[in-house]
C-alpha positions, 0 to 999 in steps of 0.5 A: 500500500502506498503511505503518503503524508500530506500537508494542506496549510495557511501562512503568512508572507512571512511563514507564520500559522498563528499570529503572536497571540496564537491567534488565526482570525487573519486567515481571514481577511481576504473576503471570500464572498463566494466561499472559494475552498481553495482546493480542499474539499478535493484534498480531503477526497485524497486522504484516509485520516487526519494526524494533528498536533495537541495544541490544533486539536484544542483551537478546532475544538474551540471553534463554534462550529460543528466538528468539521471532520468525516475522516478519522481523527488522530490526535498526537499529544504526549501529556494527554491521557484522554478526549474530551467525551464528546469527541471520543467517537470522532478522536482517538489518541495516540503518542510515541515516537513518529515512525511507531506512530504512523506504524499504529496508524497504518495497521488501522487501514489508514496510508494516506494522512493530512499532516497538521499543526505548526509542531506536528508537521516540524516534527514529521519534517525533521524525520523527513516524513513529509511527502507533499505540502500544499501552502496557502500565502495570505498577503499578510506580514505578522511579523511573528507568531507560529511559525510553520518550519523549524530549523532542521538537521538537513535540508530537503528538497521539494519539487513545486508542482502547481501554483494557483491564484484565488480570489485575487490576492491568495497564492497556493504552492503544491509542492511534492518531496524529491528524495 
């Protein structure tokens, strides 16, 4: 079966995914009148589940929506114990070192997995474990806040495939993992 790893993300001009309050209101400032999806509805029909950080988990299960998920739901945290009840039939947990992880993962039947959190996907980087990004540019500098890389211990190489203008003003970069 082939095992991919897909990132699907907003940033800042300047790389950042939250601004300095962990906010991400921002992402919004481009009006949207028609709903533009910008390519992730097509993005979700790709994946079988969805990998998120600790800290993501928390800020989607403040938002005042509906849970926005219909793919299974793993949350990587080593300090939780458990899921809030409401989320127990949507959320399962998981922890360890990544490669076991997505070992767990895999034998559950799912191989092709959307990356996401500022932390989980630097970590997913480091181990070179990343196999395709898909970058959302809002034309907004922060000037700090989460950034969405880190320092690595060697440099990797992306092959941009694919680069989409919407709403006038948004740039997305699809990116594939040269190895």
């Amino acid at each position: 079966m082939n095992k991919r790893n897909l990132v699907f993300i907003a940033t800042s001009i300047d790389g950042y995914i939250a601004d300095k309050d962990g906010g991400i209101d921002w992402l919004h400032s481009v009006p949207n009148p028609d709903n533009e999806g910008m390519g992730y509805s097509e993005f979700m029909s790709r994946i079988d589940a969805i990998v998120m950080g600790r800290k993501t988990f928390e800020v989607v299960c403040g938002f005042d929506i509906e849970w926005p998920y219909q793919k299974p739901v793993f949350v990587l945290s080593n300090s939780m114990v458990s899921v809030p009840n409401k989320y127990k039939d949507k959320v399962s947990l998981v922890k360890g070192e990544l490669r076991e992880v997505l070992g767990e993962i895999h034998r559950r039947g799912f191989y092709t997995l959307y990356i996401d959190g500022g932390v989980t996907i630097q970590s997913f980087l480091k181990e070179d474990l990343i196999d395709e990004m898909t970058i959302t540019l809002i034309p907004y500098l922060l000037g700090g806040g989460v950034p969405l890389f880190s320092d690595l211990s060697e440099q990797l190489s992306f092959r941009c495939i694919d680069t989409k203008i919407f709403l006038s003003k948004v740039v997305q970069n699809h990116f594939l993992r040269e190895r």
